[in-house]
C-alpha positions in Angstrom: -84.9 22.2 21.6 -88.0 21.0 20.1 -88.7 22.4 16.6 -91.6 23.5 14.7 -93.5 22.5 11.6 -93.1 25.4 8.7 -96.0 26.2 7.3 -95.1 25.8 3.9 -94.2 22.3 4.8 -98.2 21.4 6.2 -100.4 22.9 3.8 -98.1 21.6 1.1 -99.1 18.2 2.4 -102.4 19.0 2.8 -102.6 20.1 -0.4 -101.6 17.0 -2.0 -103.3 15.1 0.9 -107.0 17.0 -0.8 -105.9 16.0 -4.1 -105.1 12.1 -3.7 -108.5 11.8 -1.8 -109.7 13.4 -5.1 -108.4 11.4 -7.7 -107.7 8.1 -5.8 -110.3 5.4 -4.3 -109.1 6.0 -0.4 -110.9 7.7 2.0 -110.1 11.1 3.7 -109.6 9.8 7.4 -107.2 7.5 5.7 -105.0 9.6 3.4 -104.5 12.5 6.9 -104.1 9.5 9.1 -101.1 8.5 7.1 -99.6 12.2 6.5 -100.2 13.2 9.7 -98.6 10.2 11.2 -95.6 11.1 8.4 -95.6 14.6 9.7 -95.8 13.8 13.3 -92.4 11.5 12.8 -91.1 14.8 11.8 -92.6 17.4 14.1 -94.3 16.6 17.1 -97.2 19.2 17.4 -98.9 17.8 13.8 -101.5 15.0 14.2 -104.0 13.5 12.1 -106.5 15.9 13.1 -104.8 18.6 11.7 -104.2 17.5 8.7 -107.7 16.1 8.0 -109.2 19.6 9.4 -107.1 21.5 6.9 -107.0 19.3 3.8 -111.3 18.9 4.5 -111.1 23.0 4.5 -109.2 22.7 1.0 -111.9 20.9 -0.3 -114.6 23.1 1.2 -113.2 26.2 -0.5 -112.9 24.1 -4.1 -116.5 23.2 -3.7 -117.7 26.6 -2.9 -115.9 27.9 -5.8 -117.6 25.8 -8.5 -114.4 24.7 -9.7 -113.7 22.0 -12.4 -110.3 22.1 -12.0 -109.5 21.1 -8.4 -106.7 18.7 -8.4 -104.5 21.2 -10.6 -105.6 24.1 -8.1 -104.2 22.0 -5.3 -101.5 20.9 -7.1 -100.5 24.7 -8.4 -100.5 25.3 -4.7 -98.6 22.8 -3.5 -96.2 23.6 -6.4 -96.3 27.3 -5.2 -95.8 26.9 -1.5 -92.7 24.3 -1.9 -91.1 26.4 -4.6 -91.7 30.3 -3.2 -91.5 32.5 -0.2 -94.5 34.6 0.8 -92.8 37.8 -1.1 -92.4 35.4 -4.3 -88.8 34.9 -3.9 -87.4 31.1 -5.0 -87.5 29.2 -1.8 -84.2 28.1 -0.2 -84.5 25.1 1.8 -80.8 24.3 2.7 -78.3 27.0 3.7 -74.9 26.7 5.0 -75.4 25.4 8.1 -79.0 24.3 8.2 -82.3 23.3 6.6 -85.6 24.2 7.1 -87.0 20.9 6.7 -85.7 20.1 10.4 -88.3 22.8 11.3 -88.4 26.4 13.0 -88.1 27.6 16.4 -91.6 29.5 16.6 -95.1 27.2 15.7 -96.5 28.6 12.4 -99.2 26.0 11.6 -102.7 26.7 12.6 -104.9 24.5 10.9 -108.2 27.0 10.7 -105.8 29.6 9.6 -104.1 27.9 7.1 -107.6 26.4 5.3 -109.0 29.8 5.0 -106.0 31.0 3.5 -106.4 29.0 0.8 -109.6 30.3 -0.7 -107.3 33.5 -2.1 -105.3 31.1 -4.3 -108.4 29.9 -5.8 -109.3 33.1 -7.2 -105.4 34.4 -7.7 -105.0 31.0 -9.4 -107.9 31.7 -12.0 -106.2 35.1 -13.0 -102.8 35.2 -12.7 -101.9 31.9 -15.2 -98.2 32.4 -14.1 -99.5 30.5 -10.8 -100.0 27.2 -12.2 -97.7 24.3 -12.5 -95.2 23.9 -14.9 -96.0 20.8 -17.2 -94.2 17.8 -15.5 -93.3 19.0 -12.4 -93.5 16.5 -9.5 -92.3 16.4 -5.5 -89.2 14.7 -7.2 -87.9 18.2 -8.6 -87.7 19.7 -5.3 -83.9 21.0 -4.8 -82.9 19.6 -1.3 -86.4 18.0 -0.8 -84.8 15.0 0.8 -87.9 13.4 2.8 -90.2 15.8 1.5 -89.7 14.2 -1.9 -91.6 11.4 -1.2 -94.6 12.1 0.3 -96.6 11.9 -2.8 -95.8 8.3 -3.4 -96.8 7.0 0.4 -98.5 4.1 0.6 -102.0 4.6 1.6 -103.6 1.5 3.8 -107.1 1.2 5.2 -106.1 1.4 8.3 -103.9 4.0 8.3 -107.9 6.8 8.9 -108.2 4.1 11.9 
Protein backbone atom coordinates (compact mmCIF):
# COMPACT_ATOMS: atom_id res chain seq x y z
CA UNK A 1 0.00 0.00 0.00
CA UNK A 2 1.08 3.12 -1.32
CA UNK A 3 1.69 5.94 1.19
CA UNK A 4 1.12 9.51 1.45
CA UNK A 5 3.15 12.65 1.74
CA UNK A 6 2.43 14.36 5.47
CA UNK A 7 1.90 17.67 5.21
CA UNK A 8 4.25 18.81 7.62
CA UNK A 9 6.85 17.03 5.59
CA UNK A 10 5.90 19.32 1.99
CA UNK A 11 5.53 22.69 3.16
CA UNK A 12 8.53 22.15 5.43
CA UNK A 13 10.39 21.70 2.13
CA UNK A 14 8.79 24.25 0.53
CA UNK A 15 9.56 26.44 3.00
CA UNK A 16 13.15 26.07 2.89
CA UNK A 17 12.79 25.50 -0.94
CA UNK A 18 11.34 29.72 -0.85
CA UNK A 19 14.20 30.58 1.23
CA UNK A 20 17.25 29.09 -0.72
CA UNK A 21 15.76 30.70 -3.95
CA UNK A 22 15.97 33.80 -1.62
CA UNK A 23 19.27 33.92 -0.38
CA UNK A 24 21.10 31.81 -3.02
CA UNK A 25 21.94 32.65 -6.92
CA UNK A 26 19.63 29.52 -8.40
CA UNK A 27 16.61 29.89 -9.94
CA UNK A 28 13.08 28.75 -8.64
CA UNK A 29 12.22 26.09 -11.39
CA UNK A 30 15.57 24.75 -10.26
CA UNK A 31 15.59 24.63 -6.56
CA UNK A 32 11.40 22.66 -6.83
CA UNK A 33 12.81 20.64 -9.69
CA UNK A 34 15.38 19.21 -7.29
CA UNK A 35 12.97 18.92 -4.02
CA UNK A 36 10.28 17.69 -5.85
CA UNK A 37 12.32 15.10 -7.61
CA UNK A 38 13.71 14.37 -3.65
CA UNK A 39 10.18 14.21 -2.54
CA UNK A 40 8.86 12.18 -5.32
CA UNK A 41 11.74 9.42 -4.45
CA UNK A 42 9.87 9.37 -1.28
CA UNK A 43 6.20 9.71 -2.11
CA UNK A 44 4.91 9.26 -5.34
CA UNK A 45 1.94 11.84 -5.74
CA UNK A 46 4.64 15.05 -5.14
CA UNK A 47 6.12 16.50 -8.37
CA UNK A 48 7.92 19.46 -9.22
CA UNK A 49 4.93 21.36 -9.90
CA UNK A 50 3.85 21.15 -6.65
CA UNK A 51 6.51 22.18 -4.97
CA UNK A 52 7.27 25.17 -7.23
CA UNK A 53 3.25 26.12 -6.98
CA UNK A 54 3.53 26.12 -3.24
CA UNK A 55 6.99 27.52 -2.44
CA UNK A 56 5.97 30.49 -5.42
CA UNK A 57 2.69 31.04 -3.01
CA UNK A 58 5.26 31.34 0.01
CA UNK A 59 6.83 34.04 -1.65
CA UNK A 60 3.66 35.68 -2.81
CA UNK A 61 2.35 36.01 0.78
CA UNK A 62 6.01 37.55 2.01
CA UNK A 63 5.74 40.03 -0.77
CA UNK A 64 2.34 41.05 0.04
CA UNK A 65 3.19 41.44 3.52
CA UNK A 66 5.97 44.01 3.07
CA UNK A 67 8.15 41.98 5.00
CA UNK A 68 12.01 42.51 5.63
CA UNK A 69 12.49 39.57 7.20
CA UNK A 70 11.55 36.69 4.82
CA UNK A 71 14.13 34.11 5.01
CA UNK A 72 13.72 33.97 9.01
CA UNK A 73 9.74 33.86 8.45
CA UNK A 74 10.29 30.85 6.29
CA UNK A 75 12.74 29.45 8.33
CA UNK A 76 10.61 29.99 11.76
CA UNK A 77 8.10 27.99 9.79
CA UNK A 78 9.89 25.34 8.66
CA UNK A 79 11.26 25.21 12.21
CA UNK A 80 7.67 25.14 13.53
CA UNK A 81 6.15 22.60 11.23
CA UNK A 82 9.10 19.92 11.69
CA UNK A 83 9.17 20.46 15.46
CA UNK A 84 5.14 20.72 16.41
CA UNK A 85 1.81 19.20 15.87
CA UNK A 86 -1.10 21.39 14.76
CA UNK A 87 -2.30 21.59 18.68
CA UNK A 88 1.36 22.72 19.55
CA UNK A 89 2.46 19.50 21.02
CA UNK A 90 6.44 18.38 20.34
CA UNK A 91 6.21 16.40 17.25
CA UNK A 92 6.96 12.67 17.41
CA UNK A 93 8.33 11.33 14.29
CA UNK A 94 9.23 7.67 15.29
CA UNK A 95 7.01 5.50 17.51
CA UNK A 96 7.42 1.96 18.39
CA UNK A 97 6.73 0.44 15.44
CA UNK A 98 6.74 3.07 12.83
CA UNK A 99 7.72 6.48 11.49
CA UNK A 100 5.92 9.05 9.88
CA UNK A 101 8.53 9.92 7.48
CA UNK A 102 7.50 6.62 5.45
CA UNK A 103 4.21 8.61 5.00
CA UNK A 104 0.38 8.29 5.90
CA UNK A 105 -2.37 6.33 4.55
CA UNK A 106 -4.81 9.34 3.61
CA UNK A 107 -3.17 12.36 0.93
CA UNK A 108 -2.87 15.55 3.07
CA UNK A 109 -0.96 17.80 0.61
CA UNK A 110 -2.80 20.21 -1.51
CA UNK A 111 -0.56 22.61 -2.87
CA UNK A 112 -3.23 25.69 -3.14
CA UNK A 113 -4.20 24.86 0.31
CA UNK A 114 -1.16 24.61 1.88
CA UNK A 115 0.31 28.22 0.22
CA UNK A 116 -2.68 30.03 1.55
CA UNK A 117 -2.13 28.70 4.82
CA UNK A 118 0.81 30.16 5.18
CA UNK A 119 -0.13 33.80 5.09
CA UNK A 120 -1.49 33.24 8.98
CA UNK A 121 2.10 32.55 10.10
CA UNK A 122 3.21 35.70 8.74
CA UNK A 123 1.13 37.67 10.94
CA UNK A 124 1.20 35.07 14.04
CA UNK A 125 5.00 35.12 13.47
CA UNK A 126 5.15 39.09 13.84
CA UNK A 127 3.29 38.72 17.32
CA UNK A 128 3.84 35.86 19.06
CA UNK A 129 8.02 36.01 19.27
CA UNK A 130 7.85 32.48 20.87
CA UNK A 131 7.33 31.42 17.05
CA UNK A 132 10.71 32.06 15.81
CA UNK A 133 13.69 30.00 15.64
CA UNK A 134 15.83 29.30 18.30
CA UNK A 135 19.48 30.70 17.58
CA UNK A 136 21.33 27.84 15.82
CA UNK A 137 18.94 25.54 15.03
CA UNK A 138 19.36 23.66 11.68
CA UNK A 139 17.57 20.41 9.70
CA UNK A 140 20.53 18.59 11.59
CA UNK A 141 18.66 18.89 15.08
CA UNK A 142 15.77 17.09 13.98
CA UNK A 143 15.33 13.91 16.47
CA UNK A 144 14.74 10.89 14.07
CA UNK A 145 15.06 13.22 10.88
CA UNK A 146 16.99 10.55 9.10
CA UNK A 147 16.52 11.65 5.33
CA UNK A 148 14.74 14.66 6.17
CA UNK A 149 17.99 15.94 7.75
CA UNK A 150 19.51 16.65 4.63
CA UNK A 151 17.52 18.29 2.47
CA UNK A 152 18.87 21.71 3.23
CA UNK A 153 22.29 20.82 2.07
CA UNK A 154 21.08 19.33 -1.59
CA UNK A 155 22.96 20.08 -4.24
CA UNK A 156 21.29 22.42 -6.51
CA UNK A 157 22.32 21.98 -10.52
CA UNK A 158 20.98 24.02 -13.42
CA UNK A 159 19.43 21.51 -14.80
CA UNK A 160 17.76 20.14 -12.09
CA UNK A 161 14.26 23.40 -13.13
CA UNK A 162 14.81 21.55 -16.59
Amino acid sequence: MALYCPAWIYSSVCALVAKRYLSEEVTLEALSGKYGSELGNYFSEITEEMVLSTSEGYLRHLMEAEVDDAAEILESFAYNRLNFDANGSQRKIKGYFSSTLTGVKLPEVNAEALAKAFKPFIFMYRSKPELAVPAGWTWEHIEDGEWLKTFPNLEILFFDGL
